[in-house]
BABAZA-389339 format. One record per residue: x negated, y, z of N, C-alpha, C in turn; residue in one letter. Coordinates in pm, whole numbers, padded with zeros to 5 digits, always signed. Example, Ala and Ser with C-alpha at 12.3 -4.5 7.8 and 13.67 -1.06 7.14 Angstrom:
2
-01319-00569+00780-01230-00450+00780-01320-00330+00780a/-01285-00225+00708-01367-00106+00714-01290+00003+00787s/
This chain:
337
-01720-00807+06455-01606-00803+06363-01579-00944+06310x/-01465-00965+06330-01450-01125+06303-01385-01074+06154x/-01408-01240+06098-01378-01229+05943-01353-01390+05870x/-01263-01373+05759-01194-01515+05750-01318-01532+05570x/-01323-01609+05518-01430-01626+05428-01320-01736+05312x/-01289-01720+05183-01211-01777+05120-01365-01851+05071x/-01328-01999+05007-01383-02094+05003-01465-02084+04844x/-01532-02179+04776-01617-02083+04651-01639-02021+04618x/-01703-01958+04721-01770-01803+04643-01886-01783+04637x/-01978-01870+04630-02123-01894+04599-02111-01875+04439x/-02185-01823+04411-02203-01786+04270-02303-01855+04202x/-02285-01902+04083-02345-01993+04044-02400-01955+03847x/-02511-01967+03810-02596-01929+03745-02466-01928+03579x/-02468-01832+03540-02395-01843+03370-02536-01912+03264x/-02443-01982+03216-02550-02062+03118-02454-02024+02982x/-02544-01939+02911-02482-01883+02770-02602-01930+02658x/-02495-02019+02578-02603-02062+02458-02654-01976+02379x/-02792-01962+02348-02832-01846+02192-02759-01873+02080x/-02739-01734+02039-02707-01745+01863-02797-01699+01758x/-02807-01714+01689-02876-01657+01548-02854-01485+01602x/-02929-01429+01563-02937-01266+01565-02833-01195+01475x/-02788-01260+01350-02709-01206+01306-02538-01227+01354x/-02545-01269+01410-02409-01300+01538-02434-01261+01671x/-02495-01205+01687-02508-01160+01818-02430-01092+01921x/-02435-00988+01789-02298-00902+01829-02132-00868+01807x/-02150-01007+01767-01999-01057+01712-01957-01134+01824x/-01988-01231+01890-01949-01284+02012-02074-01375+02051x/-02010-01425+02196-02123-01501+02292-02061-01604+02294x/-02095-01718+02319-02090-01859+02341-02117-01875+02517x/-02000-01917+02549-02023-01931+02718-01985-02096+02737x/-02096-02155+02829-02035-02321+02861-02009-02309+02993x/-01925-02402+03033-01910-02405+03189-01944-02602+03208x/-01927-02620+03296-01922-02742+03377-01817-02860+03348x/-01700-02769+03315-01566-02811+03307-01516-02812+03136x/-01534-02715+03073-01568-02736+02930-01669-02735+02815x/-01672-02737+02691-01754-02720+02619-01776-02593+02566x/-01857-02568+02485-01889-02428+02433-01776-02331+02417x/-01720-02232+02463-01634-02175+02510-01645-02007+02418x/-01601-02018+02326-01609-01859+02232-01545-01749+02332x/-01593-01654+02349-01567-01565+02413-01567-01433+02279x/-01464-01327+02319-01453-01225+02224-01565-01110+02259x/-01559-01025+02185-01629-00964+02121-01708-00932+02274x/-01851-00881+02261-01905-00837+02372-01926-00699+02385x/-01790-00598+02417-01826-00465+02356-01930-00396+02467x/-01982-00413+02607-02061-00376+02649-02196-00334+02583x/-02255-00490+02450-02345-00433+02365-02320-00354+02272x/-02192-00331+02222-02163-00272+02099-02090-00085+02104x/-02064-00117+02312-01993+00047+02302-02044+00048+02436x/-02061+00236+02456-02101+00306+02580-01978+00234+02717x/-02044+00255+02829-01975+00168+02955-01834+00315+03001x/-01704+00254+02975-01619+00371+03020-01686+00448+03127x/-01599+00569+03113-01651+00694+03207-01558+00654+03307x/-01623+00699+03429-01563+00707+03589-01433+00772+03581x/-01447+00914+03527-01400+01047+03522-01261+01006+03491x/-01142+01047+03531-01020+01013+03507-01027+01114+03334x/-00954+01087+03234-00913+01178+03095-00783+01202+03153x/-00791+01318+03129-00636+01401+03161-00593+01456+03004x/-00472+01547+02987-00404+01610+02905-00299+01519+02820x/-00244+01442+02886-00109+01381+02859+00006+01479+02786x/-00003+01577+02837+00124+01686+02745+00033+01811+02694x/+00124+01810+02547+00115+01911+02543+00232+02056+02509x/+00171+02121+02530+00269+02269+02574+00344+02304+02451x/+00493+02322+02456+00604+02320+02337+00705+02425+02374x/+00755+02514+02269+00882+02614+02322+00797+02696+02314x/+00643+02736+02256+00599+02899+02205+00559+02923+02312x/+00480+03101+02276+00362+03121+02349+00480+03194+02478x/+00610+03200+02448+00657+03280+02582+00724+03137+02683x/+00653+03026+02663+00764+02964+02700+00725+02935+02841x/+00828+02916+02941+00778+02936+03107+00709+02797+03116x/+00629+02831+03240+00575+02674+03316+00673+02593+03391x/+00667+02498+03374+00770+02378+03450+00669+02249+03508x/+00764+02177+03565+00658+02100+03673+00641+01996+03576x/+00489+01923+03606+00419+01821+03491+00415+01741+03633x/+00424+01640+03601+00358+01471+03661+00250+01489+03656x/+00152+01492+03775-00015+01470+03734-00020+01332+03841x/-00175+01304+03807-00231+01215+03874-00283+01314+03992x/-00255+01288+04118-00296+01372+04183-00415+01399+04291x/-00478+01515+04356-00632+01505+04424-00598+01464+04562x/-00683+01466+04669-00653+01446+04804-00740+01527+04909x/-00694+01534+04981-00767+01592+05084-00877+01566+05149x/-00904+01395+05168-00956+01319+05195-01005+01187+05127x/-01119+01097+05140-01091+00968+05092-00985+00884+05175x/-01000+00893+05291-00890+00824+05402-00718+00827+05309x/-00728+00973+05289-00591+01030+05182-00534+00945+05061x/-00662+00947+05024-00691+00842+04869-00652+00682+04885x/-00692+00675+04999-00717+00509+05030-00568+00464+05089x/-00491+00563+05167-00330+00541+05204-00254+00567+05041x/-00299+00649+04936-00212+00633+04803-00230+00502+04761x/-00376+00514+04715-00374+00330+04662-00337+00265+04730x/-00319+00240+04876-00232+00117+04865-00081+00135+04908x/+00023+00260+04874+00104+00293+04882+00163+00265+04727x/+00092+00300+04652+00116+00283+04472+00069+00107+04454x/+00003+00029+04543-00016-00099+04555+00062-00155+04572x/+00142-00124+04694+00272-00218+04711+00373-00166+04603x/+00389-00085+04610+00501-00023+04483+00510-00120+04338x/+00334-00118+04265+00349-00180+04192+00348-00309+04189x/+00358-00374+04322+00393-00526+04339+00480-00582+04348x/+00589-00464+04420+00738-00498+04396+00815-00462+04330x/+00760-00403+04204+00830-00353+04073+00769-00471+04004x/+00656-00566+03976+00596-00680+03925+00719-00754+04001x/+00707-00781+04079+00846-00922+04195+00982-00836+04091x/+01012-00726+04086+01139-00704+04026+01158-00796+03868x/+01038-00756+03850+01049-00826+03677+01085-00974+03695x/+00982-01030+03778+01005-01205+03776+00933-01226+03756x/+00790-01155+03781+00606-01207+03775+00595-01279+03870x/+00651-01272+03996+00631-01346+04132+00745-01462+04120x/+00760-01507+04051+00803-01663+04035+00769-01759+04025x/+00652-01801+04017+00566-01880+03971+00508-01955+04057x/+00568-01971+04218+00508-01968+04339+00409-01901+04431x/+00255-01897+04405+00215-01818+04508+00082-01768+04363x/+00144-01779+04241+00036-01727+04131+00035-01582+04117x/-00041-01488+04071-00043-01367+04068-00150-01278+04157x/-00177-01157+04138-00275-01104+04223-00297-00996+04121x/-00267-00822+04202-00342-00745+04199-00439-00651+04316x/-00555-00604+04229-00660-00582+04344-00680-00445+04285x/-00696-00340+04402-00727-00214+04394-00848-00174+04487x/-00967-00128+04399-01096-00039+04492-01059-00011+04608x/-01139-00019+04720-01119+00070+04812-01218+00211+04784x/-01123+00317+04819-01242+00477+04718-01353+00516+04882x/-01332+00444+04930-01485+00438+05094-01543+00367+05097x/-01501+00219+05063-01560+00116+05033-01583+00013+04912x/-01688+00087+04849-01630+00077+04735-01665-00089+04634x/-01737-00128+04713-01751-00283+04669-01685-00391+04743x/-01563-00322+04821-01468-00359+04857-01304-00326+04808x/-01196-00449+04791-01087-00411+04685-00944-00489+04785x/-00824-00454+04811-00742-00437+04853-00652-00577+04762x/-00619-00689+04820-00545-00765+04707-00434-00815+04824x/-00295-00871+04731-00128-00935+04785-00236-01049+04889x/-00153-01025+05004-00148-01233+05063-00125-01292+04966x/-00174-01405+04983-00148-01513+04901-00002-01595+04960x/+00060-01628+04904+00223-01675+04934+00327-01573+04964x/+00309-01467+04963+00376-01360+05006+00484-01310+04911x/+00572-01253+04907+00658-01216+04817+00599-01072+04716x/+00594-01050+04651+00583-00925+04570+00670-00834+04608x/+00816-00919+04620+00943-00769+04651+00945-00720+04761x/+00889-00796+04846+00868-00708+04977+00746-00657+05035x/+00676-00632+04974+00521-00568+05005+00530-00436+05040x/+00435-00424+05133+00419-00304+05241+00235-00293+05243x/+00199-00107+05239+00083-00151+05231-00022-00159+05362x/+00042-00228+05475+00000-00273+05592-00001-00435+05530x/+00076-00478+05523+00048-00616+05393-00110-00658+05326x/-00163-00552+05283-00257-00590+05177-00393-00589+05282x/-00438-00690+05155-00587-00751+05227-00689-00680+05218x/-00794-00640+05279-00934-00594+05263-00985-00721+05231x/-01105-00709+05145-01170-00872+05089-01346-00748+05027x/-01449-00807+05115-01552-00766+05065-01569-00881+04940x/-01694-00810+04864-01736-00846+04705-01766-00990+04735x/-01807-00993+04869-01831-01167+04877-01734-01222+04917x/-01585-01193+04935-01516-01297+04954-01457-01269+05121x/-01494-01212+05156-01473-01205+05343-01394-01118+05345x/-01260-01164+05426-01131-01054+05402-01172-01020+05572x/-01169-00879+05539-01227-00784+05663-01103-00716+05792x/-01107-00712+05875-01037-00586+05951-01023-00476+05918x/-00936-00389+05931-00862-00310+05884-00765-00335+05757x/-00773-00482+05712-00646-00504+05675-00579-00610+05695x/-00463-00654+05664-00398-00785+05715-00492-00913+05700x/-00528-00921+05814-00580-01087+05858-00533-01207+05753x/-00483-01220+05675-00411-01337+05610-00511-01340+05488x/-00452-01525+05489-00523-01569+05310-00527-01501+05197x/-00605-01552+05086-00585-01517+04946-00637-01612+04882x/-00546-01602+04766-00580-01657+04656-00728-01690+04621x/-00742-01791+04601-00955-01815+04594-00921-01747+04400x/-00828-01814+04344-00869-01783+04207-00859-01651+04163x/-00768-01551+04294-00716-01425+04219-00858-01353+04287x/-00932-01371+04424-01097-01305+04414-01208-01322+04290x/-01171-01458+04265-01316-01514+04192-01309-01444+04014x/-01135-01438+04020-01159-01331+03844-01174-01169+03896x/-01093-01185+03977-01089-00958+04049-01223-00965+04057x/-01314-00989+04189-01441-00980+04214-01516-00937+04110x/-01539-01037+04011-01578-01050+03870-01578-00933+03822x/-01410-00926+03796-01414-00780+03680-01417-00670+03762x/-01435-00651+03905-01432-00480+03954-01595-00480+03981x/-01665-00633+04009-01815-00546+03943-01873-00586+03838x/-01781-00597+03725-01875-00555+03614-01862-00402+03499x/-01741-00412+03611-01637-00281+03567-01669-00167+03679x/-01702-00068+03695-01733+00013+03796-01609+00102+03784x/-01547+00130+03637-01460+00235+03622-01326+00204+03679x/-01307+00039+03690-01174-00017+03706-01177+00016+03838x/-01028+00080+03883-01024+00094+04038-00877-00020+04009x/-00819-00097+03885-00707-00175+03971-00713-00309+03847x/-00662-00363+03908-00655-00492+03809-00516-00585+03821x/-00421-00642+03697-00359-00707+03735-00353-00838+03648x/-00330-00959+03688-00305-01023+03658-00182-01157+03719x/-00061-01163+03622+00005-01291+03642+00039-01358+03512x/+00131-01459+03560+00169-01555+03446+00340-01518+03419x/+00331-01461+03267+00479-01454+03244+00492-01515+03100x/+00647-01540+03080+00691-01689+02964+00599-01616+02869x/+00640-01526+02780+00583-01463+02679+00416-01488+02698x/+00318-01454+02776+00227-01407+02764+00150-01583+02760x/+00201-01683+02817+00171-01815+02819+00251-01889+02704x/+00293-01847+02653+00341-01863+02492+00202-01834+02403x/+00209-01696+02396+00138-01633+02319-00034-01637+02304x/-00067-01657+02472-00194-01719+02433-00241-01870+02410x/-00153-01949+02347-00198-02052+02287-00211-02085+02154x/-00203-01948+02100-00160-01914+01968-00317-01870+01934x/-00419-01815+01997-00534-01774+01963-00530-01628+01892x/-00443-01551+01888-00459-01417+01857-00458-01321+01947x/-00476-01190+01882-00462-01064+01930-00338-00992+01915x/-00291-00892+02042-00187-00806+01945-00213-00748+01784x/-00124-00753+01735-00123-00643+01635-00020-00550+01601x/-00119-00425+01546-00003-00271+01536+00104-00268+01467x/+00202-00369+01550+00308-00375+01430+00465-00281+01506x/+00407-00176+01647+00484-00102+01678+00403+00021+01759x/+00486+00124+01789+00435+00215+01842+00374+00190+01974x/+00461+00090+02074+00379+00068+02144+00248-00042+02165x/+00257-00117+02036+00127-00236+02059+00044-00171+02041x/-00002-00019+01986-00087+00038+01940-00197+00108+02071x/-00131+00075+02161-00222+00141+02350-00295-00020+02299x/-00288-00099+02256-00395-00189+02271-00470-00212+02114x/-00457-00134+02071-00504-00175+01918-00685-00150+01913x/-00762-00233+01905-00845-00256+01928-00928-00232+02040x/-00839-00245+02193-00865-00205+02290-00827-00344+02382x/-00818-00438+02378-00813-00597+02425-00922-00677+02391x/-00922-00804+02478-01019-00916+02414-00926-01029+02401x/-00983-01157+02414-00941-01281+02426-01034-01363+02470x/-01026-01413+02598-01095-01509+02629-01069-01655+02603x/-01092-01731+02495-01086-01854+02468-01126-01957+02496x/-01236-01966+02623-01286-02050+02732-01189-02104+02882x/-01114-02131+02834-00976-02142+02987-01113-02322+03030x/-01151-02269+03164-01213-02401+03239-01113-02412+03345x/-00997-02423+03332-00894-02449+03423-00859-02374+03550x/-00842-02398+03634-00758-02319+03748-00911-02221+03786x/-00918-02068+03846-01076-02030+03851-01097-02038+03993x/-01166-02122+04018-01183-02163+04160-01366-02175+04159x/-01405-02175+04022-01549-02171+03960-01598-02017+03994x/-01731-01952+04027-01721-01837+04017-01751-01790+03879x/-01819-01889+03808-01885-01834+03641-01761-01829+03550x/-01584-01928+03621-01488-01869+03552-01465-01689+03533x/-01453-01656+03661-01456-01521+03682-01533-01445+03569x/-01666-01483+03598-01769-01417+03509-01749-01417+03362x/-01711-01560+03325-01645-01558+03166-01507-01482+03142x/-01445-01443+03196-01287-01363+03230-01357-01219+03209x/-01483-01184+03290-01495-00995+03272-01597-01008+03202x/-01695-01066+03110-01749-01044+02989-01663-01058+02878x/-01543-01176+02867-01457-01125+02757-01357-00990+02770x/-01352-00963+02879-01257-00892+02922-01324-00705+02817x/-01517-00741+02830-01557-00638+02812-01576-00471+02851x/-01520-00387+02814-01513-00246+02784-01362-00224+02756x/-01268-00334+02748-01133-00294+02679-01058-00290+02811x/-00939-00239+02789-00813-00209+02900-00721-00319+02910x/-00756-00497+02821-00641-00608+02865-00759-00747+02827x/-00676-00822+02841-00705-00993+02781-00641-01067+02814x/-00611-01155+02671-00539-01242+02686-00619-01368+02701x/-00594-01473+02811-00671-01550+02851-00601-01676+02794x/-00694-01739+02718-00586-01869+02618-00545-01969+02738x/-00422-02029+02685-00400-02123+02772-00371-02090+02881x/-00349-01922+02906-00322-01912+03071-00201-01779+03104x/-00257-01661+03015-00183-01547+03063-00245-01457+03036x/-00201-01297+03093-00260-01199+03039-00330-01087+03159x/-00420-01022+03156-00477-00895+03273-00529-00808+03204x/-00450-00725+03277-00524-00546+03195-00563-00468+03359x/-00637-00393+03316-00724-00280+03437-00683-00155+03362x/-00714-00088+03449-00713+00095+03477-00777+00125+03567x/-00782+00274+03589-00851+00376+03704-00740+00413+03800x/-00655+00333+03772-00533+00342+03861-00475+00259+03874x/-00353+00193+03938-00259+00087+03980-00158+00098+03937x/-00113+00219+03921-00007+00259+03839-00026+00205+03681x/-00129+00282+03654-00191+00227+03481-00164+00128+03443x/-00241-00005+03556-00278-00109+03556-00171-00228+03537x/-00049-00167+03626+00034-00176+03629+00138-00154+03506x/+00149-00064+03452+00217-00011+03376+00161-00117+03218x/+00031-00076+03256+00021-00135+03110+00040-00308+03097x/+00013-00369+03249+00051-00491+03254+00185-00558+03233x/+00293-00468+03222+00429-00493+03180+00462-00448+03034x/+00362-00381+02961+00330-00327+02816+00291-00436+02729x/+00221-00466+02775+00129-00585+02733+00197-00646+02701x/+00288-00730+02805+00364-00862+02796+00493-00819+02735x/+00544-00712+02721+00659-00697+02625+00615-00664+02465x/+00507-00609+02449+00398-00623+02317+00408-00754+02259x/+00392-00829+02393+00363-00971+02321+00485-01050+02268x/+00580-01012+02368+00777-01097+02349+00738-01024+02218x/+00761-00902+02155+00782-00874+02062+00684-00891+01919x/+00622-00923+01939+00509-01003+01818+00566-01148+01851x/+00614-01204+01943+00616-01320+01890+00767-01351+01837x/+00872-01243+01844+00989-01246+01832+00976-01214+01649x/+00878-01090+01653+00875-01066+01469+00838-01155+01420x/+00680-01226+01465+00627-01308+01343+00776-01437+01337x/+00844-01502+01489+00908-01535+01448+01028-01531+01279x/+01058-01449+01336+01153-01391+01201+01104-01347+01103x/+01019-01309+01065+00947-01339+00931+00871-01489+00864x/+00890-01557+00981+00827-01693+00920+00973-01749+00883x/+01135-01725+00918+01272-01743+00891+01268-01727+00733x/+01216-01565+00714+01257-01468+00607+01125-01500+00501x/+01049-01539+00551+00902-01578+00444+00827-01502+00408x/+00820-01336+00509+00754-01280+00518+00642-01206+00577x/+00641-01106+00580+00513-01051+00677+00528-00910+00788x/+00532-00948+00895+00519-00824+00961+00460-00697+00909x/+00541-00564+00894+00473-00461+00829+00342-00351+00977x/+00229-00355+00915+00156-00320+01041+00141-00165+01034x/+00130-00085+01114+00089+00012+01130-00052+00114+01084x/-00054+00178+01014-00238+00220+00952-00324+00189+01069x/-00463+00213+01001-00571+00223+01143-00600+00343+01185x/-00581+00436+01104-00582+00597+01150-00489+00651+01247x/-00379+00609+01217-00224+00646+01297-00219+00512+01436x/-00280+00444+01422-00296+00314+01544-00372+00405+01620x/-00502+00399+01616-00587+00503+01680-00577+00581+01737x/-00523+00691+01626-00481+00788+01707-00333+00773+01823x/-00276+00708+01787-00173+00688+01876-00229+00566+02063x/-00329+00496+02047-00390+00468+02148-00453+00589+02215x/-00520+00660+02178-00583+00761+02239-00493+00894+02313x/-00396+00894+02271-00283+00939+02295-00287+00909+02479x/-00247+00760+02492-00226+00702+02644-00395+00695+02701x/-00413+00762+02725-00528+00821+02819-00508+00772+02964x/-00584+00819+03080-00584+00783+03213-00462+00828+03251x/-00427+00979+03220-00324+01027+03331-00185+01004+03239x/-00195+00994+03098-00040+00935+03062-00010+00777+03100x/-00099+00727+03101-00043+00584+03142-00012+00585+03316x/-00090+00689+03396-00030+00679+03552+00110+00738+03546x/+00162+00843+03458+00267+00908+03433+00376+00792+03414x/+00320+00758+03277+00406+00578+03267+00496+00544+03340x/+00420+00513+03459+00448+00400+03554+00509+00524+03701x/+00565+00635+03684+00581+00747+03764+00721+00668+03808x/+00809+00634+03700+00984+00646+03679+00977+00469+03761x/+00931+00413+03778+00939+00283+03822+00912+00291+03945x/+00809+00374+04006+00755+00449+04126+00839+00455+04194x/+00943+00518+04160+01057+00618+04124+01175+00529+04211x/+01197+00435+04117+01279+00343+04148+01231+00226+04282x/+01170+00168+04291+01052+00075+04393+01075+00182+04534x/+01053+00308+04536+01049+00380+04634+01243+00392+04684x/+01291+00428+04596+01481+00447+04599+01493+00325+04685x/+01497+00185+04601+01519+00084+04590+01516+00061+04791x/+01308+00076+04825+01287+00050+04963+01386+00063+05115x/+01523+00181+05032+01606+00233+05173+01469+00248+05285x/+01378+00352+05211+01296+00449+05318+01156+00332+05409x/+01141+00232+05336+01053+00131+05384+00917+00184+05342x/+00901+00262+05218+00816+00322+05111+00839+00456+05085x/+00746+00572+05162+00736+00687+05102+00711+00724+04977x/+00766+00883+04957+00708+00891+04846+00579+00982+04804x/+00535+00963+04884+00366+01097+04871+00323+00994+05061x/+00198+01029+05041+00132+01011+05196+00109+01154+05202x/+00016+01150+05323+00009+01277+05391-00132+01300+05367x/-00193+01459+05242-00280+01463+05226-00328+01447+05091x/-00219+01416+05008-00184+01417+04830-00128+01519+04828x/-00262+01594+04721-00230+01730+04653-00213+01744+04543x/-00077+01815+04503-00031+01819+04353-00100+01845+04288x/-00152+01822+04144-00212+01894+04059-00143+01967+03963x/-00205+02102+03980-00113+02220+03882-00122+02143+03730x/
């Protein structure tokens, strides 16, 4: 089996300074080569249980009384097969790459990269060519790339991105639950992380991230390093985004859709925090925030299968859009009642 090998991927030792015990679990101190002591956010791996595999379902609930008929729900759906599984993901792969190219994520030249599990191989993950367009992705297009870097047969022979393996790699094994990951560079989100904050609940939708993000504040420049990677999915943690200072933003899911979905959430979260605090720094005031009870509960709300739901109507459109280039089901996706 012949195989093409992207270039740094020798992995190389994390050197994390000690702290006093009573900071421990407040954050880690990461150095690299390229910068100095590098604050990384919170380390919720020590502080919270490792997400469950298990997809969370119950996105709706049932309205119109106890006589009221059944009608068809959006589910995330089962398969017949893994083979089954493995033609959706990367059918919902290209989809959500050229609904990303619709926005204007793929402008940036050949920056960007999302990577989806393979569900057979599973320390193996599916990512764009590198130079390739987003709007026209097909998922005969996408790459096989083992955990070390070696883009395999059975999928398109072509390059990738060294920096979009060395952070994916990273976060799909330190993450077992993540089956997708996205990350690009859009105006807002490279605005906003040079600012050194977090979202905050100052709308219904910033609240899918309300204490469910990190911030990685160690940017060692372009990640061509593998211990960049490594500093990217320890800040990244246990949470569903991060904003990476100085660079941009990536959120994961158990899906591509999710991943997806919430990766265009994110970055309109962010236009809009930076559009309010704008105008209150005009007006000399203060963004009004949302409780922590009603934040909460309203994150927990977008679960696994409402956020694949999310991203259904864009599906939706990406598939219309194809003039029949892009089905809409493979063969071997079974509805869920």
């Amino acid at each position: 089996m012949s195989t093409y090998r992207v270039w740094m991927t020798k992995r190389v030792p994390l050197k994390v300074a000690r702290l006093p015990s009573a900071l421990k679990h407040h954050r880690s101190i990461a150095t690299t080569s390229r910068s100095p002591a590098a604050i990384v956010s919170n380390d919720f791996r020590e502080t919270k249980s490792p997400p469950p595999s298990e997809f969370i379902y119950g996105a709706y609930q049932k309205v119109g009384g106890p006589n009221a008929k059944d009608v068809f729900r959006i589910r995330i759906p089962t398969f017949a097969s893994l083979e089954a599984e493995r033609a959706h993901r990367k059918l919902h792969h290209a989809a959500a790459l050229r609904w990303l190219g619709y926005q204007g994520y793929n402008n940036e030249g050949a920056g960007g990269h999302v990577t989806v599990r393979d569900p057979i191989m599973t320390d193996h993950f599916w990512i764009n060519p590198h130079g390739k367009s987003f709007s026209h992705m097909k998922p005969e297009d996408l790459v096989l790339v083992s955990k070390d870097g070696e883009v395999k047969e059975g999928g398109n022979m072509h390059s990738i991105n060294p920096a979009g393996y060395i952070i994916h790699s990273a976060v799909h094994e330190a993450r077992p639950d993540v089956v997708a990951a996205v990350h690009c560079h859009s105006v807002p989100s490279k605005a906003f992380s040079a600012i050194g904050c977090k979202l905050e609940p100052i709308n219904q939708d910033a609240c899918r991230f309300y204490n469910d993000h990190g911030i990685y504040s160690g940017f060692g420049g372009i990640a061509f390093n593998p211990d960049e990677g490594q500093h990217i999915a320890d800040a990244l943690g246990n949470t569903k985004g991060l904003i990476l200072q100085n660079h941009g933003h990536l959120t994961v899911a158990k899906t591509v859709d999710g991943a997806a979905f919430l990766f265009g959430a994110m970055d309109r979260c962010i236009q809009a925090q930076l559009m309010a605090d704008a105008a209150c720094a005009g007006r000399g005031t203060k963004t009004i925030k949302v409780g922590h009870e009603e934040a909460e509960y309203t994150r927990k709300v977008y679960n696994d299968e409402m956020i694949y739901i999310m991203f259904q109507s864009a599906f939706e459109d990406v598939v219309k859009a194809s003039n029949g280039e892009l089905p809409a089901h493979v063969q071997g996706e079974i509805p869920r009642p």
